[in-house]
Backbone as CSV, one residue per row, in Angstrom:
resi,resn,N_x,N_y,N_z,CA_x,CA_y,CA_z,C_x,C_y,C_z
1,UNK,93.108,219.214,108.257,91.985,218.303,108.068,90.889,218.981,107.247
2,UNK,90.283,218.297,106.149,89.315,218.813,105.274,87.949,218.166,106.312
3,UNK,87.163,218.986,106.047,85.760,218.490,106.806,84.959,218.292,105.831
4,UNK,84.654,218.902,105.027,83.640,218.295,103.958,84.581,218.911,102.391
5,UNK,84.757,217.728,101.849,85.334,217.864,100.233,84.192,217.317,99.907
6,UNK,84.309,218.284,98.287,83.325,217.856,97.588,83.647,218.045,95.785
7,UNK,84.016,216.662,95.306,83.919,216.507,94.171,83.359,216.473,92.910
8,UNK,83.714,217.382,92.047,82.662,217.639,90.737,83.037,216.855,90.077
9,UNK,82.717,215.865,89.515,83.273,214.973,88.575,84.660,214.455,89.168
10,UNK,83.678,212.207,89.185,84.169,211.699,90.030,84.831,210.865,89.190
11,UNK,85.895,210.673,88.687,86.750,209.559,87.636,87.953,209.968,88.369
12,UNK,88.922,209.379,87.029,90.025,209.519,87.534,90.670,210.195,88.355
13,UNK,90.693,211.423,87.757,91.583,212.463,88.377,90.693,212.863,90.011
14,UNK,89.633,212.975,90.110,88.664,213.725,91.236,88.698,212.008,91.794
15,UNK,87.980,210.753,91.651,88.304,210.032,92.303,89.554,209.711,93.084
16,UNK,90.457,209.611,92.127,92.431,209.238,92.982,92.200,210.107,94.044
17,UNK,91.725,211.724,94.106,91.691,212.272,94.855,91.334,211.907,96.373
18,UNK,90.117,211.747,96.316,89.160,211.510,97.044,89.623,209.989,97.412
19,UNK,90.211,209.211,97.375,90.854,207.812,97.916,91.967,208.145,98.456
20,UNK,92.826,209.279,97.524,94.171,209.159,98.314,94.130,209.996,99.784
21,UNK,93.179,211.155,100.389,92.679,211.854,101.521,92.383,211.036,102.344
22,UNK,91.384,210.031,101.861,90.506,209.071,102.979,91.580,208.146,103.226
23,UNK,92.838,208.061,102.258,94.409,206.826,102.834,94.709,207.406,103.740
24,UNK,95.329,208.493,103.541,95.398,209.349,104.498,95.349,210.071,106.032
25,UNK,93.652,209.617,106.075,92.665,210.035,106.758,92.808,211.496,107.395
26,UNK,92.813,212.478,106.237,92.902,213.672,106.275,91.051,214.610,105.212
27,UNK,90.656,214.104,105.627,88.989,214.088,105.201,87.802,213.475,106.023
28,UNK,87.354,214.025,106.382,86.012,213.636,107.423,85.095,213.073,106.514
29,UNK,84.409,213.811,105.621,83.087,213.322,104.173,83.305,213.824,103.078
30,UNK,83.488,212.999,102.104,83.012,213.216,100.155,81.955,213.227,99.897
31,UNK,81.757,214.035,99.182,80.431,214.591,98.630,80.822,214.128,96.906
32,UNK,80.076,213.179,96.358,80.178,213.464,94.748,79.426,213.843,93.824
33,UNK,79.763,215.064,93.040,78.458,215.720,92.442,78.812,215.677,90.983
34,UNK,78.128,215.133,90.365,77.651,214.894,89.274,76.762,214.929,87.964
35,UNK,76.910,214.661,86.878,75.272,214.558,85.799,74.875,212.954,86.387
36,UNK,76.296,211.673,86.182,75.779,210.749,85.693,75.188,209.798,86.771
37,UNK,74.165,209.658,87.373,73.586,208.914,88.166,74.256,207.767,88.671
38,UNK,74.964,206.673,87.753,75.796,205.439,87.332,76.452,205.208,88.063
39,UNK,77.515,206.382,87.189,78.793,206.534,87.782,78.687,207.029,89.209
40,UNK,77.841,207.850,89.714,77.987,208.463,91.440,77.333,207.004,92.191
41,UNK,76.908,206.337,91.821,76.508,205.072,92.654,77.144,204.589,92.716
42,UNK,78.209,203.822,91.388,79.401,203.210,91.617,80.174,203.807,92.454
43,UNK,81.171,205.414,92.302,81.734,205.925,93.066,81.247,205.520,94.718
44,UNK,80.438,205.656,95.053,80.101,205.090,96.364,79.986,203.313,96.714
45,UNK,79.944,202.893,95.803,79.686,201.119,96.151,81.583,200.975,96.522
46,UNK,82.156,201.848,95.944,83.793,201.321,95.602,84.356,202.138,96.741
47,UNK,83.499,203.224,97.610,83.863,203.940,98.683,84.969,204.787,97.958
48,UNK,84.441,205.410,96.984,85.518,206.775,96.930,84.747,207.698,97.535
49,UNK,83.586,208.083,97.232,83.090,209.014,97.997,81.723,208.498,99.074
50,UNK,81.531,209.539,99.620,80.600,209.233,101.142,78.932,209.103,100.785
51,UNK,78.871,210.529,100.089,77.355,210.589,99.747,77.453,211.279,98.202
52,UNK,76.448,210.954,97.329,76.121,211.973,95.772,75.349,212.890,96.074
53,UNK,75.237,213.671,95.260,74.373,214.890,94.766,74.637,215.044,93.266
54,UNK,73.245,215.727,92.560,73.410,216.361,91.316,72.743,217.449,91.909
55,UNK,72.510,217.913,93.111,72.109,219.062,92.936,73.330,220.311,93.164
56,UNK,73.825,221.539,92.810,75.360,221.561,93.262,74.683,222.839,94.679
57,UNK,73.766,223.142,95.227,73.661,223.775,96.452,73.470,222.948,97.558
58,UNK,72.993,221.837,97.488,73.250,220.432,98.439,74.706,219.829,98.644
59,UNK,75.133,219.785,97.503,76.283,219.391,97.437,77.335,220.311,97.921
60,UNK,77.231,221.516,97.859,78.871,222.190,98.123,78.369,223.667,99.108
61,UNK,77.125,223.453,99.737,76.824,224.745,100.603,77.554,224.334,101.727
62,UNK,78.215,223.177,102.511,78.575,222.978,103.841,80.299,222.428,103.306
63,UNK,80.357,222.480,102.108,81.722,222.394,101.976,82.973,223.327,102.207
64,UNK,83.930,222.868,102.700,85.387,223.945,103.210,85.972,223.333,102.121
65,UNK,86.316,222.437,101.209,87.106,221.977,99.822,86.317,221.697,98.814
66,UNK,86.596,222.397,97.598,85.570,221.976,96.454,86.684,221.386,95.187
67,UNK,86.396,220.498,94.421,87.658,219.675,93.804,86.696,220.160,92.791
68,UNK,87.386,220.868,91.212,86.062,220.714,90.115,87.585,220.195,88.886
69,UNK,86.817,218.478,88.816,87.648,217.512,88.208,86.425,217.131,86.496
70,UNK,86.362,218.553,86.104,86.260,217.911,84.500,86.353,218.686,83.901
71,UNK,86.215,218.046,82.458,87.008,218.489,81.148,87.099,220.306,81.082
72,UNK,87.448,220.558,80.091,88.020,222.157,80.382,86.606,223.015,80.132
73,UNK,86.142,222.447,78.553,85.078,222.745,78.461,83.707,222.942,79.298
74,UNK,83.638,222.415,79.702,82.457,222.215,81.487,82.997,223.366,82.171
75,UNK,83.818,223.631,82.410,84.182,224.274,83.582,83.806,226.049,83.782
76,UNK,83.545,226.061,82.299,82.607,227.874,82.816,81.130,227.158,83.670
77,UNK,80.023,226.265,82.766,79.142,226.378,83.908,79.263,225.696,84.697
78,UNK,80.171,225.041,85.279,80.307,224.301,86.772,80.935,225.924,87.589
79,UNK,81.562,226.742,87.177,81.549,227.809,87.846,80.358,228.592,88.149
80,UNK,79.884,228.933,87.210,78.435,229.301,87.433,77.715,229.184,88.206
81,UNK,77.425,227.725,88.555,76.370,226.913,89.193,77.215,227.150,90.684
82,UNK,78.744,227.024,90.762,79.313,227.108,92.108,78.679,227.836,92.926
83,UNK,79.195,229.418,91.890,79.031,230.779,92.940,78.558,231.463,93.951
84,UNK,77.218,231.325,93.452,76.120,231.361,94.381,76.079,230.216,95.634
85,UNK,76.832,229.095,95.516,76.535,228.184,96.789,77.813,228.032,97.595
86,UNK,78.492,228.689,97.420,79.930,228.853,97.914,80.027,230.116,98.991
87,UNK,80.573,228.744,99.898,80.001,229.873,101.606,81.398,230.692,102.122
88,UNK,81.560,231.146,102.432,82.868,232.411,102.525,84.302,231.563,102.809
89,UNK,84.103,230.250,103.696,85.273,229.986,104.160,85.826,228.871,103.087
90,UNK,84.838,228.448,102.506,85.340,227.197,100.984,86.732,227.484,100.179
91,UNK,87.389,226.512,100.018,88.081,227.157,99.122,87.820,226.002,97.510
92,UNK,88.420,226.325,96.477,87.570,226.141,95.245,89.117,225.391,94.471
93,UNK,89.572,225.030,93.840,90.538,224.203,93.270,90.042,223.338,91.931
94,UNK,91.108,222.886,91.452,90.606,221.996,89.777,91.505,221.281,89.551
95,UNK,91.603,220.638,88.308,92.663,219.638,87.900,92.539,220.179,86.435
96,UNK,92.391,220.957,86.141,92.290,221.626,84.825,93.674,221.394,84.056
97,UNK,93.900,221.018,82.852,95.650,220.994,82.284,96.111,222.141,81.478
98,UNK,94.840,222.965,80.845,95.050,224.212,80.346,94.608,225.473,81.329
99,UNK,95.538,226.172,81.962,95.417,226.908,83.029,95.178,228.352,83.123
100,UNK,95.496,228.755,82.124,95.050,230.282,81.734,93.319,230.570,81.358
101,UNK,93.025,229.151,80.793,92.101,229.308,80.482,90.736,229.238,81.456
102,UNK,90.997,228.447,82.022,90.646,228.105,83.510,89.986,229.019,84.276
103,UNK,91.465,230.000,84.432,91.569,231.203,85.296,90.478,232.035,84.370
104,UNK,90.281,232.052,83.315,89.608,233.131,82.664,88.369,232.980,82.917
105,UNK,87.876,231.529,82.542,86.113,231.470,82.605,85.632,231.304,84.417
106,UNK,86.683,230.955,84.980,86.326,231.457,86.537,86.298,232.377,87.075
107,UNK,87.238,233.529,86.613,87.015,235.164,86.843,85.975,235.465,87.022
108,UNK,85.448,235.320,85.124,84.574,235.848,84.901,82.465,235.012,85.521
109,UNK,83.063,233.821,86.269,81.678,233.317,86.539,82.076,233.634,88.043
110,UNK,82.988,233.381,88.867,82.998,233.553,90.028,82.965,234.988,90.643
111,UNK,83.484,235.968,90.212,83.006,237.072,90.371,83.837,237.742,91.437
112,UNK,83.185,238.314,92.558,84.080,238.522,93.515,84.474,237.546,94.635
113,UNK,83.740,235.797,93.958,84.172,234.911,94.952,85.861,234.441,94.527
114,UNK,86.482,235.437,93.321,87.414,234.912,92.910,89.072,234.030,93.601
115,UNK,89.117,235.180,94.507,89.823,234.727,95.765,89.925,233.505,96.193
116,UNK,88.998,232.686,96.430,88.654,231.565,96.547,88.960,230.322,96.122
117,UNK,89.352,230.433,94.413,89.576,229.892,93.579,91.196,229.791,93.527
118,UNK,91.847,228.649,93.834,92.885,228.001,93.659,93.601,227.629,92.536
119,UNK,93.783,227.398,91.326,93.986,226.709,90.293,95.176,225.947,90.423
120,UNK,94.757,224.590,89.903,96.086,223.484,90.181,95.637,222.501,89.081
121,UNK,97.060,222.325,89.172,97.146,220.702,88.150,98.051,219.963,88.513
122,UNK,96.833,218.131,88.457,98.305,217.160,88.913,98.477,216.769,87.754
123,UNK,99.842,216.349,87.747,100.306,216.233,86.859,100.373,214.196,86.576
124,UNK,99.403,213.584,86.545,98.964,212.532,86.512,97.894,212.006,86.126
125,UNK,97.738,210.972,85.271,96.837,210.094,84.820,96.925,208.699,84.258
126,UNK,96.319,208.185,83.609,96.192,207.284,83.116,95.370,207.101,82.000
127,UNK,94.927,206.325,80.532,94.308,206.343,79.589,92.797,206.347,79.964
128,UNK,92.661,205.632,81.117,91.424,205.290,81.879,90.457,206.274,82.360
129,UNK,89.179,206.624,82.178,87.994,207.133,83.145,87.180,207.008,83.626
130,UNK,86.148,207.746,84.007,85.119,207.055,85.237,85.649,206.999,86.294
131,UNK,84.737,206.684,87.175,84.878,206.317,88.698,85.646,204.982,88.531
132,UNK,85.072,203.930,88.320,86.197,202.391,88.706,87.280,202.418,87.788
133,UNK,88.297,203.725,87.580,89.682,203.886,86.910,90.532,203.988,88.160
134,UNK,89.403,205.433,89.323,90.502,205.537,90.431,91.151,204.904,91.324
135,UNK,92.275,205.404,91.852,93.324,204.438,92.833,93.776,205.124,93.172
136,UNK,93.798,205.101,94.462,94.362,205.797,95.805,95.768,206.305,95.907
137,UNK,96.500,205.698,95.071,98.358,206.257,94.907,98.681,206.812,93.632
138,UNK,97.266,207.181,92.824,97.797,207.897,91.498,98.526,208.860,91.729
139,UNK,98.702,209.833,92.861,99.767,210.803,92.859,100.558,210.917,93.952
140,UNK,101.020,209.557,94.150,102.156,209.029,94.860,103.436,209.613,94.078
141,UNK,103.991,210.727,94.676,105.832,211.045,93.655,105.774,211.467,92.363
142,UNK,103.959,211.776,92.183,103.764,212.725,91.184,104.047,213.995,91.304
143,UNK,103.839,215.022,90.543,104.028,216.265,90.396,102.894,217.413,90.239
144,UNK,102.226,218.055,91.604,101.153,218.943,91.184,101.699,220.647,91.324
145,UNK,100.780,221.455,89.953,101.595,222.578,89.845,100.323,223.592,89.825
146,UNK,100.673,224.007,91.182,99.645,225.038,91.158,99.901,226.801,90.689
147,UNK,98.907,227.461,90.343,99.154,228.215,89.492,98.701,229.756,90.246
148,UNK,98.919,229.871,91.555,97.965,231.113,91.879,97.513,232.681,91.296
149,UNK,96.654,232.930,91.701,96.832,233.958,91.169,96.629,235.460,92.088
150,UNK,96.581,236.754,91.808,96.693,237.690,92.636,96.344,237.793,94.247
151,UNK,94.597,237.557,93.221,93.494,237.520,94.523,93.857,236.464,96.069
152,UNK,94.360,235.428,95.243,94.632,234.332,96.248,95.431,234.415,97.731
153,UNK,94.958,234.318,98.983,95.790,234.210,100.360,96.597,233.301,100.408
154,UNK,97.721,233.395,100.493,98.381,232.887,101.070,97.730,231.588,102.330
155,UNK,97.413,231.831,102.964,96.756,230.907,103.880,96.015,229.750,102.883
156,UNK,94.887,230.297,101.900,94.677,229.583,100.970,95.270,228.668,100.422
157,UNK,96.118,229.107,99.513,97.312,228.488,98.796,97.754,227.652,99.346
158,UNK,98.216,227.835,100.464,98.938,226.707,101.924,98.216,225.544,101.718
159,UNK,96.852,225.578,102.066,95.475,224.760,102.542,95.863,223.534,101.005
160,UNK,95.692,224.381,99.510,95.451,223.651,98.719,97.257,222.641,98.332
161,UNK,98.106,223.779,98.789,99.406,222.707,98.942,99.406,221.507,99.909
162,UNK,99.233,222.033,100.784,99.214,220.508,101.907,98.362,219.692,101.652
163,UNK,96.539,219.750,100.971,96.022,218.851,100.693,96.623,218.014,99.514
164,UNK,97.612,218.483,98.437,98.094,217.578,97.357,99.005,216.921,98.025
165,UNK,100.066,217.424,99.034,100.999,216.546,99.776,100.583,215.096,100.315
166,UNK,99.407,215.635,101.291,98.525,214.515,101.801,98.568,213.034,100.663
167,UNK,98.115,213.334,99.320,97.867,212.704,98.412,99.277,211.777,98.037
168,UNK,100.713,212.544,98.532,101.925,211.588,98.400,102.628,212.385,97.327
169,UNK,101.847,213.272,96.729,102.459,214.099,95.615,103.427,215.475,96.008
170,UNK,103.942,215.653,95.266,105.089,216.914,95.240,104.746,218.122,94.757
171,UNK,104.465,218.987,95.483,103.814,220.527,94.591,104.932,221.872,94.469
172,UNK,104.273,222.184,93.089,105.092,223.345,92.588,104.451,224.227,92.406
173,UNK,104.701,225.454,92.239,104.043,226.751,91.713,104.906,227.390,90.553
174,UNK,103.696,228.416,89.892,103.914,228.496,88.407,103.296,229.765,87.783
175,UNK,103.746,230.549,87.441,102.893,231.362,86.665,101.622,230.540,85.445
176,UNK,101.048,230.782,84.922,99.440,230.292,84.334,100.279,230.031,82.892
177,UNK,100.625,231.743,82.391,100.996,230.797,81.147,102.068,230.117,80.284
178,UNK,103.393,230.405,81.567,104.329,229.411,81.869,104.206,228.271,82.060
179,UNK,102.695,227.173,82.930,102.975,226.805,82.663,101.948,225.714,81.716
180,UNK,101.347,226.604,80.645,100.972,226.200,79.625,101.710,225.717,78.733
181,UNK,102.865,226.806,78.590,103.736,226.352,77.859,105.081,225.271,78.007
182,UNK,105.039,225.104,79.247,106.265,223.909,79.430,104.749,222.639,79.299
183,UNK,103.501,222.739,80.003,102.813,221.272,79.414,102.557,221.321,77.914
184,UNK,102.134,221.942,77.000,102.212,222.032,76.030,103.366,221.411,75.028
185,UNK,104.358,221.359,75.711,105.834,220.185,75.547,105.512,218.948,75.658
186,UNK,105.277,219.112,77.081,105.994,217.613,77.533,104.328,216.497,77.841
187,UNK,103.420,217.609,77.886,102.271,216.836,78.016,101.335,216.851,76.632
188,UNK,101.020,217.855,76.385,99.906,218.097,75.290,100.485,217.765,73.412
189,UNK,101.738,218.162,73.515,102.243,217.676,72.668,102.061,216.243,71.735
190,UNK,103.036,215.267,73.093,102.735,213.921,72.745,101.826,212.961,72.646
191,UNK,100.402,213.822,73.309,99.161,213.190,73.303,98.713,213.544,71.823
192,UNK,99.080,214.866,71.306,98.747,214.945,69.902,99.206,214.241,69.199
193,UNK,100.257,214.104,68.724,101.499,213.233,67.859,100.665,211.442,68.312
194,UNK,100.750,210.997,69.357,99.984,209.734,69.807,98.724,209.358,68.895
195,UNK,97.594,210.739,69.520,96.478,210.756,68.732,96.895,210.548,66.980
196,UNK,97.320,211.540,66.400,98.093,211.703,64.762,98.423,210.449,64.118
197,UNK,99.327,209.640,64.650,100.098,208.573,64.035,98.762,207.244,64.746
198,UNK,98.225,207.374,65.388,97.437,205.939,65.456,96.427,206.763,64.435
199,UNK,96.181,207.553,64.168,94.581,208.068,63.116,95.364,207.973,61.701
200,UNK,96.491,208.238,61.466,97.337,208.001,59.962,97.809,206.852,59.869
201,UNK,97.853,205.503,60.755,98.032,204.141,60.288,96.724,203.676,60.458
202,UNK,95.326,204.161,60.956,94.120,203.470,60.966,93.950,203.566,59.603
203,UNK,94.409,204.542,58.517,93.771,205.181,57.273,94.603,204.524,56.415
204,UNK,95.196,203.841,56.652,96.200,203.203,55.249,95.501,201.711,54.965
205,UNK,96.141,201.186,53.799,95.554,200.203,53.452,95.395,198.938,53.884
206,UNK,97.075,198.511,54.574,96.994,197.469,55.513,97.290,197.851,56.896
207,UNK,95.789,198.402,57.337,95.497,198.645,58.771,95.937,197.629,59.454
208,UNK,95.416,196.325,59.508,94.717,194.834,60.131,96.231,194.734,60.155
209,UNK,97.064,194.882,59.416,98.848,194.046,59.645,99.483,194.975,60.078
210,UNK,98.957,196.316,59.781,99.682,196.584,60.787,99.839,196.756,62.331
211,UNK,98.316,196.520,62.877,98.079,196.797,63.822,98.477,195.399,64.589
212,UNK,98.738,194.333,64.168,98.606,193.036,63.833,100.211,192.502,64.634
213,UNK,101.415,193.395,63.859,102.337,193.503,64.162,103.266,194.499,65.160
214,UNK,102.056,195.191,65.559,103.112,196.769,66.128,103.313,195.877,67.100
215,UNK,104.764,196.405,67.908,105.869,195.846,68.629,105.312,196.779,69.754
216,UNK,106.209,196.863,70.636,105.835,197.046,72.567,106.395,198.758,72.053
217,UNK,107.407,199.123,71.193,107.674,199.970,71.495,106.333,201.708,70.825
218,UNK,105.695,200.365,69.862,104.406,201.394,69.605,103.526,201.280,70.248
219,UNK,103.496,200.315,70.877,101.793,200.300,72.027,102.470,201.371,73.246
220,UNK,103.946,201.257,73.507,104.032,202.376,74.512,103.399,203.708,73.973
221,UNK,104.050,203.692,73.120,104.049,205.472,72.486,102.916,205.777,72.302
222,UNK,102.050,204.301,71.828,100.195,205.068,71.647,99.437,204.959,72.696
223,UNK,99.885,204.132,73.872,98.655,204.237,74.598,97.771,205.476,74.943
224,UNK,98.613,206.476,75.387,97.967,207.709,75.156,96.943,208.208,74.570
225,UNK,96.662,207.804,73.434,95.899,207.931,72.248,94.931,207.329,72.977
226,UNK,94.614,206.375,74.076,93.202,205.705,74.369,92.581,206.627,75.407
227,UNK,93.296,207.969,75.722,92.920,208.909,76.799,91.185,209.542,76.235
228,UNK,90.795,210.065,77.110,89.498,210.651,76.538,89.340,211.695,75.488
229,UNK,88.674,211.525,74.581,88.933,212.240,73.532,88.493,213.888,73.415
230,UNK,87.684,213.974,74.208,86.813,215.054,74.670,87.644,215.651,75.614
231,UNK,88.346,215.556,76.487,89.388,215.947,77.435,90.364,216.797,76.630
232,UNK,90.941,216.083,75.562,92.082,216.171,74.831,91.414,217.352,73.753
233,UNK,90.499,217.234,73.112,89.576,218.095,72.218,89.654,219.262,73.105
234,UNK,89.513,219.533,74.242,89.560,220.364,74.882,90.531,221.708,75.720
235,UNK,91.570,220.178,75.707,92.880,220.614,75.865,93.642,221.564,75.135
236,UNK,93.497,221.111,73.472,93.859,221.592,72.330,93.723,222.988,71.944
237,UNK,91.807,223.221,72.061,90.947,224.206,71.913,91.486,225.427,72.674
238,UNK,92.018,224.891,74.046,92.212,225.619,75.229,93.357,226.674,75.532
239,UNK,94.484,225.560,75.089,95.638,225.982,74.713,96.242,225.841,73.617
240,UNK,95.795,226.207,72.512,96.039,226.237,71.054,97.711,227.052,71.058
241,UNK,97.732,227.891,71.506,98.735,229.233,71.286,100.348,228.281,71.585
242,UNK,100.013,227.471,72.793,101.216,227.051,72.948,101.619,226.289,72.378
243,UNK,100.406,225.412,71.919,100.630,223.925,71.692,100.675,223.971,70.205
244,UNK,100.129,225.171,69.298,100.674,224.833,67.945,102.631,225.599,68.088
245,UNK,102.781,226.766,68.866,104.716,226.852,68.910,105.350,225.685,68.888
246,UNK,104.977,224.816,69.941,105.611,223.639,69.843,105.513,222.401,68.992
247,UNK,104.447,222.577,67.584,104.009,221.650,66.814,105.316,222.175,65.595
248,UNK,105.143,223.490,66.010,106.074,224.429,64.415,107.334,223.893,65.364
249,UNK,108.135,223.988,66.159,109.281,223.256,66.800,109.510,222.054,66.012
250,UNK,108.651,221.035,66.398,108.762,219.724,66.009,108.592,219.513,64.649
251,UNK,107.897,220.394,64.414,107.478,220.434,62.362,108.902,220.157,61.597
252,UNK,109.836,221.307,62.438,111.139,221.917,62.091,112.280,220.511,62.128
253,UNK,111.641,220.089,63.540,113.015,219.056,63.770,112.525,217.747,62.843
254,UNK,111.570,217.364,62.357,110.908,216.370,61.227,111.024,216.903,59.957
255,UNK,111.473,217.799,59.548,111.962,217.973,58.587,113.613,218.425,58.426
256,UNK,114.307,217.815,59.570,115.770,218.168,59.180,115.855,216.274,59.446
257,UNK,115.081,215.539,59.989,114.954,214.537,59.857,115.012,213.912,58.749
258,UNK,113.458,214.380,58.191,113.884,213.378,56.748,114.878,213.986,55.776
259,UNK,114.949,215.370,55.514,116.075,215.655,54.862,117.586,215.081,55.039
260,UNK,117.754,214.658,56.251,119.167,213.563,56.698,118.743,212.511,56.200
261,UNK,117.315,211.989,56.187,117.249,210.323,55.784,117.190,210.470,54.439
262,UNK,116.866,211.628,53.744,116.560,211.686,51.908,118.089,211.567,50.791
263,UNK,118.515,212.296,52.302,120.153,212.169,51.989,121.412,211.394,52.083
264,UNK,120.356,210.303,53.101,121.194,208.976,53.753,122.588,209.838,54.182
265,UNK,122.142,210.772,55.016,122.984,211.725,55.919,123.083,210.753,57.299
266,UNK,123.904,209.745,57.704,124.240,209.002,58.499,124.891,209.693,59.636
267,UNK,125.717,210.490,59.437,126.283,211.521,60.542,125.011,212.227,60.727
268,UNK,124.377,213.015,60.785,123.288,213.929,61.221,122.567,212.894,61.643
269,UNK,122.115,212.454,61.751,121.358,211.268,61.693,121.642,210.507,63.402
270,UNK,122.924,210.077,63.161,123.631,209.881,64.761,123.230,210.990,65.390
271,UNK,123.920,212.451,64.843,123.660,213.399,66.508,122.980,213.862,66.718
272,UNK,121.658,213.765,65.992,119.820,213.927,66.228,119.726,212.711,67.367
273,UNK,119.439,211.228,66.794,119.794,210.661,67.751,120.298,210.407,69.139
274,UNK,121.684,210.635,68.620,122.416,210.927,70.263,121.748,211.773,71.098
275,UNK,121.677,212.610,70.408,121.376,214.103,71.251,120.006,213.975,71.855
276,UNK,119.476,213.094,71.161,117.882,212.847,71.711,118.173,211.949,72.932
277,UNK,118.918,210.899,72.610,118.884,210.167,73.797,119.688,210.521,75.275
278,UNK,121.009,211.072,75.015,121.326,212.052,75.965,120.404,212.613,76.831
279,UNK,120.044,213.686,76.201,119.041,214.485,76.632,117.757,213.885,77.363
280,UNK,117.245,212.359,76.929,116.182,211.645,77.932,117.148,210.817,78.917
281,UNK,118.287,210.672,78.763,118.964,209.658,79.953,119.139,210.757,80.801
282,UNK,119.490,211.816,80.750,119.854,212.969,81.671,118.140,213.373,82.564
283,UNK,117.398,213.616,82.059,116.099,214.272,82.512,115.187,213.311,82.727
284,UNK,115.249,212.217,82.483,113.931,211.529,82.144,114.499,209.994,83.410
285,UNK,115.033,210.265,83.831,115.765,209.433,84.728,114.790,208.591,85.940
């Protein structure tokens, strides 16, 4: 049982949170701490969380769970501001998607509260933010991958696994920049490519028809692209190292692409294909 959680930034990811505990009823009080005045009022009219604060020593001095749910960039001075109000038995956690990096600007702001500090990622979202995005089963049979590191107890670790369970989700553990590099695939990747191809058909001449005509199978592939842009800016910045290996990957396989189509190479062509689809009927199941 959590007795006092307390959320830094209340949208998606830190809201789902904070709904899916109170489904639960594995949380006594939410605390939501914030800049935006707005949004922490809403968060409470919609009962994700209990009470606001912008102040963060009101907010997280009587807390035993601290959730810090924003962008990557924020997250050295939301450490900062923690440290000092973080009482021995708290433990400290994130939803961060670039994880090495994470670990770095919390080292270095948390200090010797480092121990403390959990690092995790669920592996869930939606294009949507703010507070009235969240919903209580966003990480229903999702996937959260936490990343510990030295300092961390065991007992700890436990605490921050069973609270993602609570949530309906499935947790894994991971080395940091392992697993930068498997999201850097399968997550950061396709949000780039998403972003790319809706910004290179906004720029052509018949935007209006084409946008006019795209079929179900491009609104799948772009919705992504409506994710927060600042999140993603961040993402990028964060984990550059992995995420351009896997751009030079794909660079590689788009150019044996069109060289099969320049060549009206019909065989290559099939077992790119095949092999692509194989490979998602097998895994993607």
């Amino acid at each position: 049982m959590i007795n006092h959680l307390c959320v830094i930034g209340v949208g998606l990811i830190g809201g789902s949170l904070a709904l899916a505990l109170k489904k639960s009823a594995c949380v006594k009080q939410v605390t939501g701490l914030g800049r935006s005045i707005e949004n922490l009022q809403k968060a409470k009219e919609l009962g994700i969380i209990d009470q606001y604060e912008t102040d963060y020593a009101k907010a997280i001095s009587q807390a035993d769970m601290v959730f810090v749910a924003v962008p990557v960039s924020a997250m050295a001075d939301v450490f900062k501001k923690i440290q000092p109000c973080l009482n021995k038995q708290a433990i400290v956690t994130d939803g961060g998607s670039a994880k090495q990096a994470v670990i770095d600007v919390a080292t270095e702001a948390l200090g010797t509260k480092i121990n403390q500090f959990i690092p995790g990622h669920p592996i869930a979202g939606t294009e949507q933010s703010g507070a009235e995005a969240a919903f209580g089963s966003l990480y229903t049979d999702r996937r959260v991958i936490l990343t510990p590191i030295k300092e961390n107890s065991v007992e700890d670790i436990k605490k921050v696994r069973d609270m993602w369970k609570k949530t309906g989700a499935e947790v894994d553990e991971m080395e940091a920049h392992h697993h930068d590099l498997v999201l850097a695939g399968t997550s950061h990747l396709p949000h780039v490519l998403a972003f790319a191809l809706v910004d290179c058909l906004n720029n052509v001449d018949d935007v209006d028809e084409i946008f006019k005509y795209a079929a179900g199978g491009f609104r799948d592939f772009t919705r992504i692209a409506s994710s927060d842009p600042v999140m993603w800016r961040d993402i990028c910045v964060n984990n550059s190292e992995a995420i351009l290996a896997m751009m030079q990957n794909y660079q590689q396989e788009i150019d044996n692409l069109k060289k099969a189509i320049e060549n009206s190479n019909s065989d290559e062509l099939l077992e790119i294909f095949s092999n692509a689809k194989k490979a998602r009927d097998t895994f993607c199941m």
